[in-house]
FIVEX-888679 format. One record per residue: residue number from 0; x, y, z of N, C-alpha, C in turn. Coordinates in Angstrom, 2 decimals, decimal comma, always signed. Layout:
   pos      n.c1      n.c2      n.c3     ca.c1     ca.c2     ca.c3      c.c1      c.c2      c.c3
   NUM         X         Y         Z         X         Y         Z         X         Y         Z
...
END
This chain:
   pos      n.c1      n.c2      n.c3     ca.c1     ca.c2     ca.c3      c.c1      c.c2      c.c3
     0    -21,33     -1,99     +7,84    -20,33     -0,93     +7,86    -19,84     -0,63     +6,45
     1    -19,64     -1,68     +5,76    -18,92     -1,35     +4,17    -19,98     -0,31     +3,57
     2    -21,31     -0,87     +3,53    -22,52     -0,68     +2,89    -22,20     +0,91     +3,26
     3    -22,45     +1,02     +4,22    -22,36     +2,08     +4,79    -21,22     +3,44     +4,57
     4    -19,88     +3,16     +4,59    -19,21     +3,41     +3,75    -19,20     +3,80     +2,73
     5    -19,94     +2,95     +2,06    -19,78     +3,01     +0,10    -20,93     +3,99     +0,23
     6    -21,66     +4,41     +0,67    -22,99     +5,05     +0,70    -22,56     +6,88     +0,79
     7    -21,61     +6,86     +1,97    -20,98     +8,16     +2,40    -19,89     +8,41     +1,41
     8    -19,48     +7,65     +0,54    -18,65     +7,95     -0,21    -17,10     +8,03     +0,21
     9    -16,51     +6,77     +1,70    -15,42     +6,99     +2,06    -15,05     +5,65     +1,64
    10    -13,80     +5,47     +2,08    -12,70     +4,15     +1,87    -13,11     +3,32     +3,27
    11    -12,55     +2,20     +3,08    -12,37     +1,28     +4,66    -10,59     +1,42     +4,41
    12    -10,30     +1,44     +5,38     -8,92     +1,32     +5,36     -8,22     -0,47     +5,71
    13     -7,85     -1,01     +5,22     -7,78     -2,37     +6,00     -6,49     -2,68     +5,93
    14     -5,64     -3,62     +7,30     -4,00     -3,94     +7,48     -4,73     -5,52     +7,90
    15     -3,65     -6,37     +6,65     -3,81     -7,53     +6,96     -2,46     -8,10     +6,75
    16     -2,01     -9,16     +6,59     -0,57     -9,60     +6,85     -0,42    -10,68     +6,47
    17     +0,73    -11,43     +5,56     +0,41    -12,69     +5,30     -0,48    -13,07     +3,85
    18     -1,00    -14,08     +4,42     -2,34    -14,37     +3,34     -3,81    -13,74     +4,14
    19     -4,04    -13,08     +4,90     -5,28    -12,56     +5,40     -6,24    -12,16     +4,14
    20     -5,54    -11,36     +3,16     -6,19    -10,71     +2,33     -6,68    -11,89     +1,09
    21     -6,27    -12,75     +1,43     -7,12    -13,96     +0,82     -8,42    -14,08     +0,87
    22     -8,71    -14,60     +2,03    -10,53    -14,46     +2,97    -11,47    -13,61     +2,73
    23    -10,27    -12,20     +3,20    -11,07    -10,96     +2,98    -11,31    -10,08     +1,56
    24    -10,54    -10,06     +0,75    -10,71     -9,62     -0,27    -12,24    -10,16     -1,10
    25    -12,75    -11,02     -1,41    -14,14    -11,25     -2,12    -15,29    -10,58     -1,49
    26    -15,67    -10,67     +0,23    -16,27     -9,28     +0,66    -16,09     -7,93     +0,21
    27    -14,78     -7,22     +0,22    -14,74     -6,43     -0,06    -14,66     -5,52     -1,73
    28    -14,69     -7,21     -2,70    -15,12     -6,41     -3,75    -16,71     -6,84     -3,98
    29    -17,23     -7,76     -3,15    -18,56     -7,68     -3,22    -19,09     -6,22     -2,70
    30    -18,93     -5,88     -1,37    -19,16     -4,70     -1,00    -19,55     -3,22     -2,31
    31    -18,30     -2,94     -2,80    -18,47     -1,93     -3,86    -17,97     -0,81     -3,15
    32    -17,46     -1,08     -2,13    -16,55     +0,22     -1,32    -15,29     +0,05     -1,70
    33    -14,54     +1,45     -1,51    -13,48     +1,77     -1,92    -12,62     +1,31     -0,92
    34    -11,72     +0,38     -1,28    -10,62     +0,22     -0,62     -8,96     +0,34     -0,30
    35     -8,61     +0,96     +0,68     -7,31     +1,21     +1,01     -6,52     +0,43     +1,73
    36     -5,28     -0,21     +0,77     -4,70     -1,83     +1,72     -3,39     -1,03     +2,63
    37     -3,18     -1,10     +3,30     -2,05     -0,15     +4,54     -1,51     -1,39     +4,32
    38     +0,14     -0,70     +4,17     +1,24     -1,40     +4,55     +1,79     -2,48     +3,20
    39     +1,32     -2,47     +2,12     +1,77     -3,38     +1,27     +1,10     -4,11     +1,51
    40     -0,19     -4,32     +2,02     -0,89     -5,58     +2,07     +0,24     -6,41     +3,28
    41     +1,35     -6,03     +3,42     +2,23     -7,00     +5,02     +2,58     -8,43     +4,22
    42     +2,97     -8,17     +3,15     +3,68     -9,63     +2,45     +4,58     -9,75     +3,23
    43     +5,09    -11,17     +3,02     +6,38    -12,14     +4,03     +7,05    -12,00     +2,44
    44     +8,25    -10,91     +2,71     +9,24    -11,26     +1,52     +9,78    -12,58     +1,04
    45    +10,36    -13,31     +2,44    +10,72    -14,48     +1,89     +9,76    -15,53     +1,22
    46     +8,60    -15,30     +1,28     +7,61    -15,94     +0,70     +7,17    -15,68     -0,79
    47     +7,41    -14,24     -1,17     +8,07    -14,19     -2,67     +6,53    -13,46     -3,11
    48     +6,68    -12,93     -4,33     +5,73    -12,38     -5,02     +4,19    -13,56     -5,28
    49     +4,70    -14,73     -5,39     +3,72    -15,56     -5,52     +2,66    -15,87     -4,60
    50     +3,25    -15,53     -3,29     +1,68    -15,84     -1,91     +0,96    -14,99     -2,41
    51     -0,42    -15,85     -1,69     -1,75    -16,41     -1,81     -1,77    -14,97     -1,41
    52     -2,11    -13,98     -0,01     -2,12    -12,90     +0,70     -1,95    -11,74     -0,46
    53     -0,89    -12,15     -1,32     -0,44    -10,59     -1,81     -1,22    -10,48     -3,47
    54     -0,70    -11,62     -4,16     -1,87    -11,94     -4,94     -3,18    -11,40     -5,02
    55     -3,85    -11,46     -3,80     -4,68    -10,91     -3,46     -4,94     -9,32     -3,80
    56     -4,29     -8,89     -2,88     -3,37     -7,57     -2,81     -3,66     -6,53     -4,70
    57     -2,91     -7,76     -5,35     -2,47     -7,06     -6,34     -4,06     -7,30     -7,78
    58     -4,76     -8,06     -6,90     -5,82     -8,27     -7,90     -6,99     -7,32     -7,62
    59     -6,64     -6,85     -6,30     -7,42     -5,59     -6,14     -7,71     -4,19     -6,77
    60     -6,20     -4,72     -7,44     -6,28     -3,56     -8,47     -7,13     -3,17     -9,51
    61     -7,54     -4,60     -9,67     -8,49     -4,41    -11,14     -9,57     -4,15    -11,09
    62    -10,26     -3,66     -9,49    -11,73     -3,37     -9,38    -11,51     -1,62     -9,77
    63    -10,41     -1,04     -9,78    -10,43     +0,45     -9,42    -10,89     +0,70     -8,34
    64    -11,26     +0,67     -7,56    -11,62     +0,88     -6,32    -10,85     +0,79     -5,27
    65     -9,19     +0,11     -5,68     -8,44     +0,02     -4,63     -7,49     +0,66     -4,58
    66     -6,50     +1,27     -3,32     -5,56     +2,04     -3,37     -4,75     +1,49     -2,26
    67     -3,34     +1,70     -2,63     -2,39     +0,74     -1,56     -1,69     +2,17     -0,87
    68     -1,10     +1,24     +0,18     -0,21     +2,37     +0,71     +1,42     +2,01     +0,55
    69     +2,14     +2,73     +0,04     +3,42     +1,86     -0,30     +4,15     +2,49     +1,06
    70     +4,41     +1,32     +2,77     +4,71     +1,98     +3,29     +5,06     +0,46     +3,87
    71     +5,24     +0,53     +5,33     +5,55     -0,90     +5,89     +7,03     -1,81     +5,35
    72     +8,16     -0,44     +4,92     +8,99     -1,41     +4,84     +9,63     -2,44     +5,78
    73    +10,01     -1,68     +6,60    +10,12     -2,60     +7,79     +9,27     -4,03     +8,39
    74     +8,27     -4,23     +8,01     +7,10     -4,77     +8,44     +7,78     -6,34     +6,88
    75     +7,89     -5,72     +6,12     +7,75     -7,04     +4,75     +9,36     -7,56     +5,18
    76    +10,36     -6,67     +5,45    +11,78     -7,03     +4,98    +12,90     -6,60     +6,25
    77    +13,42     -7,04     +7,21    +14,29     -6,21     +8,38    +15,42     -6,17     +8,48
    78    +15,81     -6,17     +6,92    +17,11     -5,61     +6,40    +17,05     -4,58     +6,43
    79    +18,36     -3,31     +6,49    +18,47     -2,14     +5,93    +17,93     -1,51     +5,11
    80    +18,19     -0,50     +4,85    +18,22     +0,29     +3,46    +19,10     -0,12     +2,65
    81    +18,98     -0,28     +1,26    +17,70     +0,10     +0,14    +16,52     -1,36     +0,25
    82    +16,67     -2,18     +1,39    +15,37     -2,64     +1,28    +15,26     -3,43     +0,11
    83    +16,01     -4,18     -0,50    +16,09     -5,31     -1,25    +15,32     -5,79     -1,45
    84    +15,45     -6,48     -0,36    +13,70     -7,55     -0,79    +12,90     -6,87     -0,43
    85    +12,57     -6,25     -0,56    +10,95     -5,13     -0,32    +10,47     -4,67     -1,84
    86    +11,67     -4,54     -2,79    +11,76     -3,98     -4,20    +10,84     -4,24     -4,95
    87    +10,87     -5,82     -5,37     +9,46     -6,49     -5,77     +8,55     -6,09     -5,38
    88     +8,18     -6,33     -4,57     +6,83     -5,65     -4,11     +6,32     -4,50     -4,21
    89     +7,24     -3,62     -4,20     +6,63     -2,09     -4,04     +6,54     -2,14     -6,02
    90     +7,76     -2,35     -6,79     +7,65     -2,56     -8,26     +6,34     -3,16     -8,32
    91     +5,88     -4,52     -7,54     +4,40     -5,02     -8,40     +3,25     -4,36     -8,00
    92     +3,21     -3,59     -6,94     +2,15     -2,58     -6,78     +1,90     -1,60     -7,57
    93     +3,39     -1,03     -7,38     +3,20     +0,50     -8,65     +2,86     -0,04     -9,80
    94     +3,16     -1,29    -10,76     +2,81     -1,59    -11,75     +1,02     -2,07    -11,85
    95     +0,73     -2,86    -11,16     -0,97     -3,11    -10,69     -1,45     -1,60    -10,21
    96     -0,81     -0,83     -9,31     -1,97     -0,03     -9,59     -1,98     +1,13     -9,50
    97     -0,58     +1,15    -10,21     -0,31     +2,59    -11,05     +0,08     +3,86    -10,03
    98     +1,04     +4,85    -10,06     +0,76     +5,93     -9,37     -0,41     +6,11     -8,66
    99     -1,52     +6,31     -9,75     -2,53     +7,10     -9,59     -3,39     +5,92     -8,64
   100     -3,69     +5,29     -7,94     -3,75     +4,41     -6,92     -2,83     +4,34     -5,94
   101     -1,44     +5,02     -6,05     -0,78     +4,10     -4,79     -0,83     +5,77     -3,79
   102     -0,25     +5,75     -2,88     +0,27     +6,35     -1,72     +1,10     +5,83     -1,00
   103     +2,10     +7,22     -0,16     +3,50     +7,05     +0,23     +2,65     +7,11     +1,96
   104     +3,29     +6,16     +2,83     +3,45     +6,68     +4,41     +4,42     +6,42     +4,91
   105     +4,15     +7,16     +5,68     +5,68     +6,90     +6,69     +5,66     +5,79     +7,80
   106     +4,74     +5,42     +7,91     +4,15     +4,47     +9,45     +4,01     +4,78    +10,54
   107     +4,57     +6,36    +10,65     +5,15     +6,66    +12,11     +3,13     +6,73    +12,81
   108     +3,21     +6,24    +13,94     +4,19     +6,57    +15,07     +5,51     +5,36    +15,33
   109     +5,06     +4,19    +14,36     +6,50     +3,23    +14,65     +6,43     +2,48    +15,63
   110     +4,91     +2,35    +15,82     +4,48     +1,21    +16,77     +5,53     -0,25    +16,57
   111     +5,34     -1,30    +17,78     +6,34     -2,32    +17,64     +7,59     -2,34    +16,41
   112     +8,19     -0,75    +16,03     +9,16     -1,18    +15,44    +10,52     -1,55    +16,11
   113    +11,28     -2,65    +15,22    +11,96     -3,21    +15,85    +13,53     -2,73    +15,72
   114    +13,88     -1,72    +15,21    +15,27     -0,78    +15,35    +14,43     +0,81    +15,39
   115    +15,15     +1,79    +14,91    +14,89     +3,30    +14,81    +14,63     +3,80    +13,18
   116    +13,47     +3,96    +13,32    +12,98     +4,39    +11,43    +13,52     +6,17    +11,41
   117    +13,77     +6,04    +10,34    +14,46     +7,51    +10,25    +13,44     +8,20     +8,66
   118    +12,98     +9,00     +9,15    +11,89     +9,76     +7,26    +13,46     +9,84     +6,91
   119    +13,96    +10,31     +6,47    +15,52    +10,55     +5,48    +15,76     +9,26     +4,50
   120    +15,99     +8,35     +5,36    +15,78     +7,16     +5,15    +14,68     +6,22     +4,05
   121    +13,45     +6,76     +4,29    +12,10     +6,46     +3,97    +11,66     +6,95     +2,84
   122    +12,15     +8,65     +2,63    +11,95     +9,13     +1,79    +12,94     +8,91     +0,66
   123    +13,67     +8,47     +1,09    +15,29     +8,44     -0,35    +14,68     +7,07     -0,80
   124    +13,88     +5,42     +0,01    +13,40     +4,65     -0,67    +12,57     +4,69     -1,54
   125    +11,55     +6,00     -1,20    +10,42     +6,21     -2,36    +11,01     +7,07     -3,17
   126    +12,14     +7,56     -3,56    +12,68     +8,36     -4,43    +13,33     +7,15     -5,31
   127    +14,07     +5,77     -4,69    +14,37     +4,89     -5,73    +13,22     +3,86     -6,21
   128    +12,29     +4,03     -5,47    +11,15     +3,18     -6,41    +10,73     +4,21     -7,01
   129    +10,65     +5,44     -7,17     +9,66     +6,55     -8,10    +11,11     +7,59     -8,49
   130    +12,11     +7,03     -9,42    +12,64     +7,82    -10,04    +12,19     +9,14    -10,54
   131    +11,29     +8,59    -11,30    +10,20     +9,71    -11,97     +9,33    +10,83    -11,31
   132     +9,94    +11,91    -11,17     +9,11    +13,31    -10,42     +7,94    +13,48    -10,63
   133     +7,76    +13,37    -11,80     +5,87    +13,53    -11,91     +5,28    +12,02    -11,37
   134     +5,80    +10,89    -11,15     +5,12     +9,71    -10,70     +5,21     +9,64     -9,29
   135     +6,34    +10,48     -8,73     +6,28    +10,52     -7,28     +5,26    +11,88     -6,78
   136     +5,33    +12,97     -7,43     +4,64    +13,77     -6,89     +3,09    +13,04     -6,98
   137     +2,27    +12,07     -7,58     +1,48    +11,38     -7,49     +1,05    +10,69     -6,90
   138     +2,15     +9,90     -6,19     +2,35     +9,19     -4,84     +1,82     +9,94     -3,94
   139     +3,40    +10,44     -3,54     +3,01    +11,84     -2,07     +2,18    +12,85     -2,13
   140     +1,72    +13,07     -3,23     +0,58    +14,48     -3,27     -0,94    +14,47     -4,03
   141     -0,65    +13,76     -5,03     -2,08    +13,97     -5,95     -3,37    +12,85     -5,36
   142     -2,40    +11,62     -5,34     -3,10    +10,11     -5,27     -3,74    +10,32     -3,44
   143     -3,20    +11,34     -2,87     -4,01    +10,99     -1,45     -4,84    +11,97     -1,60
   144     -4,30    +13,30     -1,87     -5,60    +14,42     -2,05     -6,82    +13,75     -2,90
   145     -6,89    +13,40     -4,02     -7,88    +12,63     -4,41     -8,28    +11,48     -3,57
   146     -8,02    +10,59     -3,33     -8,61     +9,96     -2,50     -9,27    +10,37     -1,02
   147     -9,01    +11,28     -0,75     -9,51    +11,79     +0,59     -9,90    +13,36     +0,38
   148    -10,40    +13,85     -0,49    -10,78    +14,80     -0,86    -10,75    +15,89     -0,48
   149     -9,20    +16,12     -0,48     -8,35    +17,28     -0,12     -8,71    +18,46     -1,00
   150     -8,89    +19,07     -0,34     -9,04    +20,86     -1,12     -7,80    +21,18     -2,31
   151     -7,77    +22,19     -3,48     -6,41    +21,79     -3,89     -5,71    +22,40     -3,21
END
């Protein structure tokens, strides 16, 4: 399937959680397909920037080939807004792998979420991790049209 993939010229999309992306990550830069990690890679905040899982995550960066989705707050942290401990993380992504790699989602449909996600909400978080207008319009607009080869 990767092979296959990399051949057609698409992404695998992959949601792993934890340390999953431990295991799986050396396939997938053996592969040579482009990869898209959904959800922050699903780090355990309280487990801190240092797990094995996210590590992972963030070393993906250095193939170029990888692109995150900065989305799953709820999923890392089930505190409120502004999402505290989620901060780190979304900071060590954008820094590994730059705007021009990451992407914004919303998660919806909001499968097993465990209160009421509100976009208002969602969107004012990616406005305080991406102060910067030209680094957010990169996020939400440039970094997915390129990757999925949106018309302009």
């Amino acid at each position: 399937l990767l092979a296959r993939l990399r051949e057609l010229g698409m992404c695998v999309s992959v949601q792993v959680e934890h340390d999953q992306m431990t295991a799986l990550a050396p396939m997938l830069v053996d592969s040579g397909v482009t990869v898209l990690v959904d959800h922050c890679g699903r780090p355990t905040a309280a487990a801190g920037l240092a797990q094995g899982g996210f590590r992972s995550v963030l070393a993906l960066a250095a193939t170029g080939r990888a692109y995150v989705k900065l989305s799953g707050v709820a999923k890392i942290t089930p505190e409120a807004f502004p999402y505290a401990a989620a901060t780190p993380f979304f900071a060590a992504l954008l820094d590994a792998y730059t705007p021009a790699r990451c992407l914004w989602a919303s998660d919806w449909p909001y499968l097993r979420a465990t209160g009421r996600m509100d976009y208002g909400v969602l969107l004012k978080h990616i406005e305080r991790m991406l102060p910067d207008p030209l680094a957010r319009r990169q996020v939400l607009w440039e970094t997915p049209r390129a990757l999925f080869a949106f018309a302009a």
